[in-house]
ChimeraX commands (.cxc) that place a marker at each C-alpha (Angstrom):
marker #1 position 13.44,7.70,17.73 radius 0.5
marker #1 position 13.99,11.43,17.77 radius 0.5
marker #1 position 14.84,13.26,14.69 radius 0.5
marker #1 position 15.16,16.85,14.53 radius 0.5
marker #1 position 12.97,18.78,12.34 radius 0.5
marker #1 position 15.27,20.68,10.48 radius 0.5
marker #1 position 19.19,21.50,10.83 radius 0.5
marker #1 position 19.73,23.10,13.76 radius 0.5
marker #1 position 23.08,24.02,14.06 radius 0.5
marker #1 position 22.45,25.81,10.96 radius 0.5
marker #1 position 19.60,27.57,12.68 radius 0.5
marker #1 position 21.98,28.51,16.18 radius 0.5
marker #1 position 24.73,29.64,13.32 radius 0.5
marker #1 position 22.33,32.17,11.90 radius 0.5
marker #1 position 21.20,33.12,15.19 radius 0.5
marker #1 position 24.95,33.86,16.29 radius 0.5
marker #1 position 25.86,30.83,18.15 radius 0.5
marker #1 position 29.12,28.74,16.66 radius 0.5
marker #1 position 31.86,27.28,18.28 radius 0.5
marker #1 position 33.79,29.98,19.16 radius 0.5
marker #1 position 31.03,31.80,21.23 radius 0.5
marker #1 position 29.87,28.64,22.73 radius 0.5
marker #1 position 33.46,28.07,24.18 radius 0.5
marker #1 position 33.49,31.58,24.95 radius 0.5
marker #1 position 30.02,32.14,26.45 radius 0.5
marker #1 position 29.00,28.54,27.81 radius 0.5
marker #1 position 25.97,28.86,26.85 radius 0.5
marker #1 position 25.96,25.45,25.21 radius 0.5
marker #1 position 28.76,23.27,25.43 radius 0.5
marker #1 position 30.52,22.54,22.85 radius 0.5
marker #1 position 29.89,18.60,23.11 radius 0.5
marker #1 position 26.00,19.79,23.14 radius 0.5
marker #1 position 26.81,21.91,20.43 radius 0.5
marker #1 position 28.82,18.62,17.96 radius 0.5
marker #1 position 25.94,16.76,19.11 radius 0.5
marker #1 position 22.99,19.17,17.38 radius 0.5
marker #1 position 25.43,19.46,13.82 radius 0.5
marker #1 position 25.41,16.02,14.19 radius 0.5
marker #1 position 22.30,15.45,14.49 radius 0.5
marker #1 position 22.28,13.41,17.71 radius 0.5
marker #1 position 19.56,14.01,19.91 radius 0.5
marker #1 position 20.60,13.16,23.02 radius 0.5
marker #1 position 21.28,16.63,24.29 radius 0.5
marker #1 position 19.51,17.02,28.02 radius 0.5
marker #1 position 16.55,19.47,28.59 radius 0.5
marker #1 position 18.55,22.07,29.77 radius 0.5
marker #1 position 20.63,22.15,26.57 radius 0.5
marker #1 position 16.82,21.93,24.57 radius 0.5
marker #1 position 15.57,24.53,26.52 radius 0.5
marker #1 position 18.57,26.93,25.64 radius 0.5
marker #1 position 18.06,26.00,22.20 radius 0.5
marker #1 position 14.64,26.82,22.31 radius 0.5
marker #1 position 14.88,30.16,23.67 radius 0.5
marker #1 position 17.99,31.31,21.40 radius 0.5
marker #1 position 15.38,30.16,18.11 radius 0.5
marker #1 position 12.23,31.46,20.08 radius 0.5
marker #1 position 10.62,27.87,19.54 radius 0.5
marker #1 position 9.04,25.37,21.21 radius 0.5
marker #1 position 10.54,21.62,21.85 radius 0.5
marker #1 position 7.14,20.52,19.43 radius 0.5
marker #1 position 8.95,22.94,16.63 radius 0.5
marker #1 position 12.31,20.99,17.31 radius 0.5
marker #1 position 12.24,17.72,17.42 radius 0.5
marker #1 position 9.69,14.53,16.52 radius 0.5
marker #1 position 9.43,11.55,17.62 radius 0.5
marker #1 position 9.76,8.81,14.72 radius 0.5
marker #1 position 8.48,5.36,15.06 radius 0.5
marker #1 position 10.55,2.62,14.60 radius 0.5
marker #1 position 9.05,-0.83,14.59 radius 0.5
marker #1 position 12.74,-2.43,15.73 radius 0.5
marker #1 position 13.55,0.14,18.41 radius 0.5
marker #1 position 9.77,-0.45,19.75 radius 0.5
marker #1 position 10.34,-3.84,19.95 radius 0.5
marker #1 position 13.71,-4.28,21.82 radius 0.5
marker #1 position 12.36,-1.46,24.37 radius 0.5
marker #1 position 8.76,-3.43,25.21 radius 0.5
marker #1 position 10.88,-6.49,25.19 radius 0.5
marker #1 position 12.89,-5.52,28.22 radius 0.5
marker #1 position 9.61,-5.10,30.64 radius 0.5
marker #1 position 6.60,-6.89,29.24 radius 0.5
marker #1 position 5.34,-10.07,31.23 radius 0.5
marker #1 position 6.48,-13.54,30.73 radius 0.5
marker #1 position 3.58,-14.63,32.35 radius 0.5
marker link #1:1,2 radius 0.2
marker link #1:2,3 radius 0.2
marker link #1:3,4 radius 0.2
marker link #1:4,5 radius 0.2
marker link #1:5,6 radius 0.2
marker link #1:6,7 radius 0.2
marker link #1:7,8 radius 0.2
marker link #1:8,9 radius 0.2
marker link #1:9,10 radius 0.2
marker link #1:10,11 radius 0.2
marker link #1:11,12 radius 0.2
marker link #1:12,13 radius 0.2
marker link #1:13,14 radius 0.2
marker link #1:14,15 radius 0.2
marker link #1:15,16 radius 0.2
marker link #1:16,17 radius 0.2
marker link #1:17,18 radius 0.2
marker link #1:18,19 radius 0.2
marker link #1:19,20 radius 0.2
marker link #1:20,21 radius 0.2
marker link #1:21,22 radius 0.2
marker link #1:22,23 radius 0.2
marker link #1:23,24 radius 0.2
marker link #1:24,25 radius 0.2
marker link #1:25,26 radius 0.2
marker link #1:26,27 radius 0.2
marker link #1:27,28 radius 0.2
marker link #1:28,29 radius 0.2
marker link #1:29,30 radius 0.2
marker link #1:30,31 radius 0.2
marker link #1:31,32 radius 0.2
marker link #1:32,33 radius 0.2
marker link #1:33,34 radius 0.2
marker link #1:34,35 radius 0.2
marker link #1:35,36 radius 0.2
marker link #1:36,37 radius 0.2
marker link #1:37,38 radius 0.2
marker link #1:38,39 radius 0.2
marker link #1:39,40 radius 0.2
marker link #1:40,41 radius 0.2
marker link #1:41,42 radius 0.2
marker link #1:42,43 radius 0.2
marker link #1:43,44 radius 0.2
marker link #1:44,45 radius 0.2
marker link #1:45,46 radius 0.2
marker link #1:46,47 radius 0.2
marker link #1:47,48 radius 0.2
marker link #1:48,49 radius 0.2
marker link #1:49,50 radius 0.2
marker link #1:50,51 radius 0.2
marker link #1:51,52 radius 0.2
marker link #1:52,53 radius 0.2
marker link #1:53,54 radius 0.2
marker link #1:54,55 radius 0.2
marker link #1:55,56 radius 0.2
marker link #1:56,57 radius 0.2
marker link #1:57,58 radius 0.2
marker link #1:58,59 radius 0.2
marker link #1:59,60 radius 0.2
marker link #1:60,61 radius 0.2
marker link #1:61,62 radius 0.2
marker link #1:62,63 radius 0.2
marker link #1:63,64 radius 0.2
marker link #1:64,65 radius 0.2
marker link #1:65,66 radius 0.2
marker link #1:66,67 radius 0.2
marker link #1:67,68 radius 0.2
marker link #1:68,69 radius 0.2
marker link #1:69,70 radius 0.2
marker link #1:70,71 radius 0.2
marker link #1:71,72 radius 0.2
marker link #1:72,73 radius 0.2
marker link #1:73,74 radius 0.2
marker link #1:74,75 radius 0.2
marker link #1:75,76 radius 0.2
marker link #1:76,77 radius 0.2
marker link #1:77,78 radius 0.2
marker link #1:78,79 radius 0.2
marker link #1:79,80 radius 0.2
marker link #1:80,81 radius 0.2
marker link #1:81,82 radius 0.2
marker link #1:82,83 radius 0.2
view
């Protein structure tokens, strides 16, 4: 799973980007935007590589990857052998 490393929508706040200038500048939409103060990872690589140039980051500085032992085991389900 994907967890972000710290809060960033806090982070985008402080560097100028809320709501109101997202809606007003599209530079992330404001879905994108709910997603990150949610916490919800599933923004696409465009949206992550925005983000990372408006913090001056890297994607490594972002987000990381969690295991989890149930997750891992309904994905490898789905395409190991039955051989």
């Amino acid at each position: 799973m994907l967890k972000y490393k710290f809060n960033v929508g806090e982070a985008l706040e402080r560097a100028g980007l809320n709501m109101y200038k997202a809606k007003t500048t599209k530079v992330l939409s404001q879905n994108t935007l709910k997603k990150i103060k949610n916490e919800d990872t599933s923004i696409s690589l465009d949206s992550l590589n925005k983000v990372c140039t408006i913090l001056n980051m890297q994607p490594k500085d972002i987000i990381m990857y969690v295991e989890n032992e149930e997750e891992k085991k309904n994905l490898l389900s789905k395409f190991s052998s039955k051989a």
